[in-house]
N, C-alpha and C positions, 0 to 999 in steps of 0.2 A: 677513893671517892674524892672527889675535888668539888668543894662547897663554896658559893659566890654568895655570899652577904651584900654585893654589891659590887659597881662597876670597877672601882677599885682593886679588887680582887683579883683582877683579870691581869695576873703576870706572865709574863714569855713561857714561865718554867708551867704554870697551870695551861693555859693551851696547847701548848706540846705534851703535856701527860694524857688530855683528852685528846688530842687530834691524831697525835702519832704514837702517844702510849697504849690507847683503848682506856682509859680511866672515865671510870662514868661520870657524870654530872650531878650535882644537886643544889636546889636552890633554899636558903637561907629563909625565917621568915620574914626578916627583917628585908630581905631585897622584896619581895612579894609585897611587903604592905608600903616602901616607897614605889612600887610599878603603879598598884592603887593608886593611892595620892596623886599619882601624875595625872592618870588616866581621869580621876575625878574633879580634877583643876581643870584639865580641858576640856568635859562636858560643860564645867560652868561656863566657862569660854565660849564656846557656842552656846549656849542656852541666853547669852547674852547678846548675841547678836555678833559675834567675832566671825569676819571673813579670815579665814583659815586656809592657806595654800596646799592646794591637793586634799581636801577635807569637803567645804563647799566651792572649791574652785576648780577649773581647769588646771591643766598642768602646762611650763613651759611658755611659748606663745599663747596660748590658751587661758592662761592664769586672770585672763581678765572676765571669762564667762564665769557666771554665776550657775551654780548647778540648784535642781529644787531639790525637795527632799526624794522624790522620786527617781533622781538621777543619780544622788546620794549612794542610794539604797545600793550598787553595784559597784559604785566607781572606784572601792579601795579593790577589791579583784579585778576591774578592768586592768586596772594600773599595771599590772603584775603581767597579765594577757599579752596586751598590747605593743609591749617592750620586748619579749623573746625571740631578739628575732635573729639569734645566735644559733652557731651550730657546733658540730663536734671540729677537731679532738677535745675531749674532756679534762676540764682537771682531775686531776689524780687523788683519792677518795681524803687521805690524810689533808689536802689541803684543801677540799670543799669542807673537811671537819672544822679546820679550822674557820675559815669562814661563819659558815656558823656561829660556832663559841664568838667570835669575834663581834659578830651581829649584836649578838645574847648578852653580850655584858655591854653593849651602849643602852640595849632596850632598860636595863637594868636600873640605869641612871635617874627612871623618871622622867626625864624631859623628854622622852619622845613622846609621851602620851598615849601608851599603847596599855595594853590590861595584863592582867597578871595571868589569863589564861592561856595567853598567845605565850609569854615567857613558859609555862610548863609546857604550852605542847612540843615547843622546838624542844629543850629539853629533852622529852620523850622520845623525839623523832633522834636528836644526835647518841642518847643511849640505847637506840635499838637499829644502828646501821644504817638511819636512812639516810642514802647518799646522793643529791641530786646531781642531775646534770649540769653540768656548766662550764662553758666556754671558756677556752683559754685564750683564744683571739677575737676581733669584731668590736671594740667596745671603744670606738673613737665617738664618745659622749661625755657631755659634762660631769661628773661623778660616775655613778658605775651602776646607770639601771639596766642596761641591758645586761652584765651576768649577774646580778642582783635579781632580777626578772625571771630569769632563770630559775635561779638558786629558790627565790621561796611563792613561787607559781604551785609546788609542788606540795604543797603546804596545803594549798586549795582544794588540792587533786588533778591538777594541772599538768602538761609538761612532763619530764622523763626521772626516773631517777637511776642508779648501776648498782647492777648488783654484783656481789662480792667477786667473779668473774669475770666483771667490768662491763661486760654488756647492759644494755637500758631495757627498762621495762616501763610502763606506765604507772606514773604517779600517784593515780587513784587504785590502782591494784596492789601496788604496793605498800600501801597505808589497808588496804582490807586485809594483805599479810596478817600485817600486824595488829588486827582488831579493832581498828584506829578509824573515825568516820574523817572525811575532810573537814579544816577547820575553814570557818568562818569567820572572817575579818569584821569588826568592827571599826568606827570610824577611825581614822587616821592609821590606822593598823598597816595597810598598804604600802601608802606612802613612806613610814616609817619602816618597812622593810627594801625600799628602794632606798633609803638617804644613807646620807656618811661613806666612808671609806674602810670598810671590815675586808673585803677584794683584797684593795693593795696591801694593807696589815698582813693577812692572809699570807698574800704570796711572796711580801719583802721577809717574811721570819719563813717560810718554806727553800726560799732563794738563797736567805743568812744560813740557815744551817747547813746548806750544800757547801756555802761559800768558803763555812768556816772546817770544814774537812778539807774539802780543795787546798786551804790556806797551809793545814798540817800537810798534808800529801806533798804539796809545791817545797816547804823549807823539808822534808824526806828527801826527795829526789835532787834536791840542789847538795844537800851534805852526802848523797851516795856520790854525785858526781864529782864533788868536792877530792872526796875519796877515791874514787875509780882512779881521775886524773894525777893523784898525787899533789895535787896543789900545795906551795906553801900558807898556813896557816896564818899567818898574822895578818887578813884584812878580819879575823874573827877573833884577836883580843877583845880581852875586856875593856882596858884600857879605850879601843873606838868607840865604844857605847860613852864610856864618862866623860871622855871630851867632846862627845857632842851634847849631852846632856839629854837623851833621847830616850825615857824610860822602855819604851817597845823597842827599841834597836839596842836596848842592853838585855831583855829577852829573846828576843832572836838568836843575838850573838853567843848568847848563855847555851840556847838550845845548841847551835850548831856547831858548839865546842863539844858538848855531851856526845853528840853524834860523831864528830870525828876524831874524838881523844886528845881536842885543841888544849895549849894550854892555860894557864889560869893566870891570874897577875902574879907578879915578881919571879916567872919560871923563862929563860932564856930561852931563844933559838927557835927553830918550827924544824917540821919534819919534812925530811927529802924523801924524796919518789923512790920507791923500791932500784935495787943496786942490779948489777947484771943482768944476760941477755933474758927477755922475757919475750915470749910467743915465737922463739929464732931468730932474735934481733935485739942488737944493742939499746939502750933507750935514749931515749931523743936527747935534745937536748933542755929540758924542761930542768934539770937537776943544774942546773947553771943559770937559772933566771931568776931573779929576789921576787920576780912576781908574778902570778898567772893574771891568764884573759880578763879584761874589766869583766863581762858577765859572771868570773866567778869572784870578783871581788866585790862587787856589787850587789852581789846576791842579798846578805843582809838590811842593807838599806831599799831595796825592793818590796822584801818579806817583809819589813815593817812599816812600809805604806799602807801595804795591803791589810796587814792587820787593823791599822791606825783605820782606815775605810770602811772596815766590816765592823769595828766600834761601833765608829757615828750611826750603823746603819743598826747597831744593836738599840742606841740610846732613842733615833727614832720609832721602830717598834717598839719598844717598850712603852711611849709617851702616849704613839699611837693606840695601843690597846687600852690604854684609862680616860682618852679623848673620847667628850661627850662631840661627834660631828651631825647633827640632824640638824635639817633642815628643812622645814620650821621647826625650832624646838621649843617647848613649855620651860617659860625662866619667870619666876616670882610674878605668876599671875597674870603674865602676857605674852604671846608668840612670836619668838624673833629668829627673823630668816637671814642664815648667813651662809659662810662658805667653806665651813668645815669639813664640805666632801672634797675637796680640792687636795688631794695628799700628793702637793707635787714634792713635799719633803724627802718623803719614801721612794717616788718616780727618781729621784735626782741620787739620792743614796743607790739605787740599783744602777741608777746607772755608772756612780761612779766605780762599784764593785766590779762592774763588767770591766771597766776600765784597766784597776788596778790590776785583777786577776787576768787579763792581757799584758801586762807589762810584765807579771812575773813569768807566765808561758816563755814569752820571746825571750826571756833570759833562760828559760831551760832548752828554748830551741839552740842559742847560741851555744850553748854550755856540751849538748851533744853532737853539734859539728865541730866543737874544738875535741873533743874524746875520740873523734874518728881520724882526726890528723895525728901522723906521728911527731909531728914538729914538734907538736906539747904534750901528748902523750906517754911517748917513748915506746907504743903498742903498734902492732902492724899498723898500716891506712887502713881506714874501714871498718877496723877491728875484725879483717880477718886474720883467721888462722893460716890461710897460704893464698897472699895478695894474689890477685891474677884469676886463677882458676874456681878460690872462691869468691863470691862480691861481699861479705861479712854486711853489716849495719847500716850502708849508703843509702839505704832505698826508704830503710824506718824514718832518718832525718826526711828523706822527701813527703813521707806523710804527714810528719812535722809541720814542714813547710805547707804544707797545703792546708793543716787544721788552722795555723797561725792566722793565712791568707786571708780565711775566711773570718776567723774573729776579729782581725782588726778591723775589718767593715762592719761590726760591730758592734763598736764602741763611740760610732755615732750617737750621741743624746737623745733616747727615744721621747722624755719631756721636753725637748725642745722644738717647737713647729705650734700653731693653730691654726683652727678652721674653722666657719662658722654653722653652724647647726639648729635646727628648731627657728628657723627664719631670722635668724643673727639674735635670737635670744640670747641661746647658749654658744658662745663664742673664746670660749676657752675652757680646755681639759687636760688633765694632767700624763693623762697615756702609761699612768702607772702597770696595767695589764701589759701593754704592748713592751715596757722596761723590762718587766718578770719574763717576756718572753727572749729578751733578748739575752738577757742573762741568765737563764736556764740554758740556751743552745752555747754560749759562752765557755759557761761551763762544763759540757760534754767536752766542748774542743780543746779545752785547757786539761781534762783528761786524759784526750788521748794523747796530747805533748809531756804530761806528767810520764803518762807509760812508755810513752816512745824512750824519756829521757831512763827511766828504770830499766829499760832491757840493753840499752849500751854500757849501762853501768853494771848489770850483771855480768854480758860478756865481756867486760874490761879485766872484771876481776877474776875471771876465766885466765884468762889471759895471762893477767899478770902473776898467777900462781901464788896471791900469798892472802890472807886474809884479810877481810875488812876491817876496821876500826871496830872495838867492841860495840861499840852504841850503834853500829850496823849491821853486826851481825843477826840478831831474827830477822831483820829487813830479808836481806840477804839471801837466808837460808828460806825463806817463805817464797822467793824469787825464784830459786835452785827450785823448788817443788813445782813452779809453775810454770816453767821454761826449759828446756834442756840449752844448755852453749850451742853456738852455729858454729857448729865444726866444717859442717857441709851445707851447702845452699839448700832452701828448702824455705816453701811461703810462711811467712812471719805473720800473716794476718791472724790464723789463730792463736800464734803465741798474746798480740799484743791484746786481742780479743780476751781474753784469761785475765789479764791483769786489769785491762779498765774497767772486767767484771769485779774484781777482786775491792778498787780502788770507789768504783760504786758503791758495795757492800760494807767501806769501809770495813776489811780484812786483813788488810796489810801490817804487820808490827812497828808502829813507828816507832822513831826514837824520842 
């Protein structure tokens, strides 16, 4: 049970227990009787005569019509209506939970001026499965009412929600499931479920936690290839981390000593490439060269960008989840509109993940057509087993190529561009969705170049007949279960299919 006393409350580690652990929700009374307090600061607010945005106003261009009390009466469920004008693919349920929770701890704050029954019914609704629909593209708008609009339409009895088979039902059927009549919105309730940036928080900690398996996956498959190829080991002393003074590039290098049995400070020498003929052939000349490919020397100062990346983009969700963002919000007795939905912090962190997590791919793409040459190798070309008659691995690097291809188009800044909207009211948006989307498809691609670069490193070590580095062997042998060697030609797609499933399910034994 995960208990919110208040918005504060609201840690990375507590929405990931309810979003993706199943952990139920409950609310404190002390968060219930500050939702109160808000909610009754802002009746007195209007009871005084306070024009209120989105409350007795229009919304938008709009903002300057005055609504009667008659027009009142509906406009915080128009709000909701009116906006949905998204469609499938769906977010995926864990991350519409989050959402939610996300929503539920700014409501929390107080300042949106919402009441304390609307905080238990959500509540209710995220501890009994209700999962709405909502878009994962479309939402080129100033903040995020359109899958906002979406997301608590549904609330009303509105709009779609998915049931555990992912398919939609309707909203209001779905709350009769459950016993549950539609709630009803009170004033500012509405709007208060269109404002802030719970979306982007959402999908930047949905994005992070992909990012930061990817990130182990990517420093795996750099030390099996480390390995495969025989490389000498000293761009991975210790020694490179202290004279740069790089606390993450002295982790990295730490790890990737662990994985391929590097040495430690004050121990001489690195390790030469396995001796005699391997796969019916001499080995290259690799055992004569003080250094391999920059890609695989380079590998730790890569991996700890990429880390360094996925920090900041940890430190912004986290700020984010305690950020009171409403707009208008109730601050000491008066309503003040700002621009707290604007999460171009989070849009600029995904994107630079995207970014980074392409840099470290194109080092495992280069890293696996150096593995297929015997120049550095000392293994057949290809990595076959009889050059010629079989084609060994050339073809996996071209799908390589071609995932790369498309990620580096990619890595274009999707919060970078505006346009203007709601007749140049709203004239600038952060594009946070449109980021999450780009770094989710990023991410598969950099998957399948993780797997591509795991199965030359398998067959390398086919190949070369002798074992891997302890700190690779479960890799290793979890590999051997999931692949047989390409002795013979024979389509690869299912092989590489097995392991990005594996690498998805995070399965893999790292080091």
């Amino acid at each position: 049970m995960i208990t919110l006393a208040g918005h504060r409350d609201l840690t990375r580690e507590a929405v990931e227990a309810v979003a993706w652990g199943g952990e139920p929700l409950a609310l404190a009374p002390a968060a219930l009787e500050r939702v109160a307090n808000g909610q009754a600061e802002l009746a007195g607010l209007l009871a005084g005569g306070a024009r209120v945005y989105g409350v007795n106003t229009g919304m938008g261009w709009l903002a300057s019509v005055d609504l009667d009390p008659a027009a009142q009466d509906g406009h915080q469920r128009n709000l909701l209506l009116g906006r949905a004008v998204g469609g499938p693919p769906w977010l995926a349920a864990a991350e519409t939970r989050a959402l939610l929770v996300a929503r539920l701890g700014n409501l929390l704050s107080g300042h949106a001026g919402v009441g304390p029954a609307l905080c238990r019914f959500l509540v209710d609704r995220v501890n009994d499965g209700f999962v709405p629909a909502v878009p994962r593209g479309g939402a080129g708008c100033a903040g995020e009412v359109i899958p906002l609009a979406h997301a608590f339409q549904t609330l009303t009895g509105a709009g779609l929600v998915l049931r555990p088979d992912g398919t939609a039902q309707e909203a209001a059927a779905a709350l009769a499931e459950r016993g549950s009549l539609p709630y009803r919105l009170k004033a500012k309730e509405g709007i208060a479920l269109l404002a802030g940036s719970p979306l982007a928080t959402a999908l930047a900690l949905a994005r992070l936690r992909s990012a930061e398996r990817l990130a182990a996956q990517l420093l795996a498959a750099a030390a099996a290839a480390i390995d495969a190829l025989a490389a000498p080991l000293d761009p991975y002393d210790e020694a490179v981390g202290r004279l740069a003074g790089d606390r993450l590039l002295e982790e990295v290098l730490a790890d990737l000593r662990r994985a391929t049995g590097g040495l430690e400070a004050g121990e001489a020498g690195s390790r030469a490439p396995a001796a005699g003929p391997v796969g019916g052939r001499a080995p290259g000349p690799q055992a004569l060269r003080p250094q391999a490919p920059v890609s695989f020397r380079v590998a730790p100062q890569v991996l700890a960008q990429l880390r360094r990346t996925l920090g900041r983009l940890d430190e912004d969700v986290r700020r984010a989840l305690v950020a009171v963002t409403d707009s208008p919000a109730v601050v000491d007795g008066r309503v003040v509109a700002g621009g707290g939905f604007h999460a171009v912090g989070l849009a600029a962190g995904m994107d630079a993940a995207a970014l980074a997590l392409v840099q470290a791919a194109e080092l495992a793409g280069q890293r696996l057509h150096r593995l297929l040459d015997s120049r550095f190798s000392g293994l057949p070309d290809q990595l076959s087993p009889d050059p010629g008659p079989v084609t060994g691995l050339v073809v996996v690097h071209k799908r390589a190529v071609g995932a790369l291809h498309e990620a580096r188009h990619l890595t274009v800044p999707a919060s970078a561009g505006q346009a203007d909207t709601s007749l140049g009211q709203e004239d600038a948006a952060s594009f946070a969705p449109e980021a999450s989307e780009q770094l989710r498809r990023v991410e598969q691609l950099t998957r399948e170049v993780v797997a591509c670069e795991l199965l030359a490193a398998r067959q390398a070590w086919w190949l070369r007949e002798t074992s891997p580095a302890g700190g690779l062997r479960p890799l290793a042998a979890c590999l051997e279960d999931l692949v047989a060697p390409v002795a013979r030609d024979r389509p690869l797609g299912p092989d590489l299919a097995r392991v990005i499933e594996a690498l998805e399910r995070d399965e893999l034994p790292l080091p």
